[in-house]
C-alpha positions as CSV (number, residue, x, y, z in Angstrom):
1,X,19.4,9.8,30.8
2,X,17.0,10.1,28.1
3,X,13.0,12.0,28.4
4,X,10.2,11.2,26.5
5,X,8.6,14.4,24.5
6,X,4.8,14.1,23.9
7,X,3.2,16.0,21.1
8,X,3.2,19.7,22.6
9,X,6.7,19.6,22.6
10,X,7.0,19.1,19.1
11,X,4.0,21.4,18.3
12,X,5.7,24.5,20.5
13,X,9.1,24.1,18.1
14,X,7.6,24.0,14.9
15,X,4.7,26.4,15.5
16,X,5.8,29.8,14.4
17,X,4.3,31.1,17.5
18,X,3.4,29.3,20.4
19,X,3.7,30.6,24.6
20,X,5.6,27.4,25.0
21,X,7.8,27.8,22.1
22,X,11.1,29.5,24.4
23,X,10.8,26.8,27.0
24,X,10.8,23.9,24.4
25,X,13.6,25.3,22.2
26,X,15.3,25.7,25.6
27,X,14.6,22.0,26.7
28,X,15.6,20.7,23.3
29,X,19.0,22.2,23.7
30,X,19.2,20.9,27.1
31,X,18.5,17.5,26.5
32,X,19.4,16.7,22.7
33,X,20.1,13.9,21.5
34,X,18.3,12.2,24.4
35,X,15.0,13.2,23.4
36,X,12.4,10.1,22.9
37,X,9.0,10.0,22.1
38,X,6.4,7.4,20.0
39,X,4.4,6.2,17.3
40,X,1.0,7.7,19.2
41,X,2.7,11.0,19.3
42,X,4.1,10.7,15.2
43,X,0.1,10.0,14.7
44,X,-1.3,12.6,17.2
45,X,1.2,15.3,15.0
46,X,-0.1,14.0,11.9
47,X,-3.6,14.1,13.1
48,X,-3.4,17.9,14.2
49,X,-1.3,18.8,10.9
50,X,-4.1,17.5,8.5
51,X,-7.0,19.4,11.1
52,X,-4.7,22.4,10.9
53,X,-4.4,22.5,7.1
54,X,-0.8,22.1,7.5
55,X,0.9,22.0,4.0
56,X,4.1,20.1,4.3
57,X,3.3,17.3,6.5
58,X,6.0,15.4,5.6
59,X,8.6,18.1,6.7
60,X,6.4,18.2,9.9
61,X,6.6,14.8,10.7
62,X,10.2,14.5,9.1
63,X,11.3,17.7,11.7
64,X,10.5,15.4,14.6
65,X,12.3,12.0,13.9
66,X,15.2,15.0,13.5
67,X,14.7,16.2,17.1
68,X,13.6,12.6,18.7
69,X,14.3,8.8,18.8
70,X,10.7,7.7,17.7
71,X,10.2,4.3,19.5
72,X,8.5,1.4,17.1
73,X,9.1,3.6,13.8
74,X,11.8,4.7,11.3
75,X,11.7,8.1,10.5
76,X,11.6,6.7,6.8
77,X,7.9,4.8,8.1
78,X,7.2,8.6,9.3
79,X,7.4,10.1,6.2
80,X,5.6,7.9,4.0
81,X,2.8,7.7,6.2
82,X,3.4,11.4,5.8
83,X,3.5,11.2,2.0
84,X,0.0,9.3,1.8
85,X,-1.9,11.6,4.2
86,X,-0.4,14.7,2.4
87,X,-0.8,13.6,-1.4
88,X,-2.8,10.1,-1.6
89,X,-5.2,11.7,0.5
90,X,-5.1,8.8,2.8
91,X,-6.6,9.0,6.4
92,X,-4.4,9.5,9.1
93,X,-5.4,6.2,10.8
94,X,-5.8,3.9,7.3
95,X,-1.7,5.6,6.1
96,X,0.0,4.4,9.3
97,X,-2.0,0.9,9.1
98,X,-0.5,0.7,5.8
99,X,3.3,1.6,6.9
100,X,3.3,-0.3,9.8
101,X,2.0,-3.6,8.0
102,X,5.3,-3.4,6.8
103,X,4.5,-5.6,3.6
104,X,2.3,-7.8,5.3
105,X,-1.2,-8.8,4.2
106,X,-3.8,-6.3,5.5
107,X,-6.8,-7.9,7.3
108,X,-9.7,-5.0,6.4
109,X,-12.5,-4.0,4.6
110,X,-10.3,-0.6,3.5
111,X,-10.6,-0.6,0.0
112,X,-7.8,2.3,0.2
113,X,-5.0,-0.2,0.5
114,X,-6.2,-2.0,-2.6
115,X,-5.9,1.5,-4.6
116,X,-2.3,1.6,-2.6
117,X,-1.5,-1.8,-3.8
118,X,-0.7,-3.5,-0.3
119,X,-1.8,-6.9,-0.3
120,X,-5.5,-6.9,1.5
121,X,-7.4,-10.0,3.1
122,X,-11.2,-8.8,2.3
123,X,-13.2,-8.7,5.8
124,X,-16.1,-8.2,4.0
């Protein structure tokens, strides 16, 4: 059976030190390979990691796709919505409207996706 992991989890294995960290490492041995969690919890990380001056977000982000199933994304999606927070300097929000458009036309008045070079439909 699998269990969903929200962001703590992921925070309490990756965080150096963390009072939840010896529960969560045990859990994740527990129950690995049936850990699932979400595209909300892939942007709450990413959101936390950039407020916490984290400096390789992609590793971050790559670190949980390693532990979890991440249902609606590919771990590649992850980390290139990773890569544009990290080094295009890209808003958190703005980098994963820009993965997951998956090549489609963007409907917004972003002019970040024009310097990205996704296809844009000008709301403005």
């Amino acid at each position: 059976m699998s269990i969903y992991a929200d962001t703590d989890f992921f925070l309490a294995i990756a965080k150096k030190e963390d009072w939840l960290k010896t529960n969560a490492q045990k859990l994740h041995n527990e129950h690995k390979g049936n850990i699932v969690t979400s595209v909300p919890t892939i942007v709450e990380a990413s959101l936390i990691a950039k407020k916490k001056g984290i400096d390789d977000i992609e590793n971050f982000i790559g670190s949980i796709f390693q532990i979890a199933s991440v249902e609606g994304m590919s771990a590649e999606e992850g980390v290139e919505a990773a890569h544009l927070i990290q080094d295009e300097n890209v808003n958190v929000f703005d980098a994963f409207h820009a993965v997951l458009s998956r090549g489609r036309p963007i409907l917004s008045s972003e002019h970040i996706y024009d310097k990205l070079g996704k296809k844009r439909v000008r709301l403005e």
